[in-house]
C-alpha positions as CSV (number, residue, x, y, z in Angstrom):
1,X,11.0,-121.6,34.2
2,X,11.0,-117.9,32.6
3,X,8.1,-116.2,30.8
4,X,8.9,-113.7,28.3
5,X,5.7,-112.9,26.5
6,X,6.1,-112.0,23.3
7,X,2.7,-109.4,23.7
8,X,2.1,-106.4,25.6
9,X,0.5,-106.6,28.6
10,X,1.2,-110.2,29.1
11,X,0.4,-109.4,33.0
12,X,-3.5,-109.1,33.5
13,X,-2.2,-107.6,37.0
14,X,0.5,-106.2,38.5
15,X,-0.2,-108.2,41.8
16,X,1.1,-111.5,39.2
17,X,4.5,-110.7,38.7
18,X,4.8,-111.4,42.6
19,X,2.7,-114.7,42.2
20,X,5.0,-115.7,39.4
21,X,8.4,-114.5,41.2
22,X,6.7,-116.8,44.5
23,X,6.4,-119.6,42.1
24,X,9.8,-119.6,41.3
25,X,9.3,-118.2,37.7
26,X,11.5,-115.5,36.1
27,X,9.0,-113.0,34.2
28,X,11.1,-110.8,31.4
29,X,8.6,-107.7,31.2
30,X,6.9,-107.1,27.8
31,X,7.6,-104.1,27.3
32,X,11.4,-104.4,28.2
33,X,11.9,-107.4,25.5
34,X,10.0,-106.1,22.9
35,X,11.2,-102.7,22.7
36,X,13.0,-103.5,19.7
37,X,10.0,-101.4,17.5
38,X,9.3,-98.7,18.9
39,X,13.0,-98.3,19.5
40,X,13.5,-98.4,15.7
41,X,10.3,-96.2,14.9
42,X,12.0,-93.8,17.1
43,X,15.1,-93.8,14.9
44,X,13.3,-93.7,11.5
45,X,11.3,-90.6,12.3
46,X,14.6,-88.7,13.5
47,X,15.2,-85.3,11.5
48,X,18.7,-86.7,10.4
49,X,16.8,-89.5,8.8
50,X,17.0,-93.6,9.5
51,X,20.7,-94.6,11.2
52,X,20.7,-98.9,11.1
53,X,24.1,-98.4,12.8
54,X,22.1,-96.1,15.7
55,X,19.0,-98.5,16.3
56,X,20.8,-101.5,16.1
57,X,23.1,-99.7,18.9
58,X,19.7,-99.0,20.5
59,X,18.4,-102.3,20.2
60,X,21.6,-103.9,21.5
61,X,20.9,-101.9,25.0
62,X,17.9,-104.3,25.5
63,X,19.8,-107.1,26.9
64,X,22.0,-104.2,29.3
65,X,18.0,-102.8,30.3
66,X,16.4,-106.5,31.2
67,X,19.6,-107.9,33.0
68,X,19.3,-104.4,34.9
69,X,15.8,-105.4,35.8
70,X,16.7,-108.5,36.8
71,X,19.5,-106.9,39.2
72,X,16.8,-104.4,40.8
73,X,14.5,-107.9,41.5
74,X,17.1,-109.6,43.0
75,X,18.9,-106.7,45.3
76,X,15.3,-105.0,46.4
77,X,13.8,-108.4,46.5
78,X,10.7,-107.4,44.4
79,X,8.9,-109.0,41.1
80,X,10.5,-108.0,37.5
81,X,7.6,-105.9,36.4
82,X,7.8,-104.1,39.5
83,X,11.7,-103.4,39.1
84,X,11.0,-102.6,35.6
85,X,8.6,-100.1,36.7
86,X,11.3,-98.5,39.0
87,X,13.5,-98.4,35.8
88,X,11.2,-96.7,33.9
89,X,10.2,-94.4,36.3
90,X,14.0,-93.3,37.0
91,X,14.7,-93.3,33.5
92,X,12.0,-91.1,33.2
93,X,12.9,-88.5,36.4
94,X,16.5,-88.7,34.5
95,X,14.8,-87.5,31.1
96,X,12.6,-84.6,32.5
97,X,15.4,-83.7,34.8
98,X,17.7,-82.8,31.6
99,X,14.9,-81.1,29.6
């Protein structure tokens, strides 16, 4: 079984992303599977104006980010949303380190 919400904040909790990976049920976080929009407002509001080729590159890297997820879960033996959090957050670090 797999829950892949198609709304934000499909979680009420964070403490049920644990109760559904104890139940045996594979949570894809909302806001990694639905990144799709944002991803392409980002690209239409670009100086260089609206690249299909770019967000569709962009969007692409969804699947790459949630299977990531799903690698953190499995090696630190945590829930999805909380490996998805640790993506963010090092995604993040990575950003502000470069800036």
């Amino acid at each position: 079984p797999i829950i892949a919400g198609a709304a934000n904040n499909v979680l009420l909790r964070e403490e049920h992303g644990l109760k559904l990976k104890e139940a045996g049920i594979l949570y894809a976080p909302d806001y990694v599977i639905n990144a799709g929009g944002i991803i392409n407002v980002s690209i239409e509001v670009e100086p260089s104006g609206y690249d299909e080729a770019r967000a569709r590159a962009k969007v692409e890297n969804i699947y790459i980010a949630l299977k990531r997820v799903f690698e953190i879960a499995k090696e630190q033996g945590i829930s999805t949303n909380e490996a998805s959090n640790r993506l963010a957050e090092e995604r993040l670090r990575a950003a502000s380190a470069k800036a």
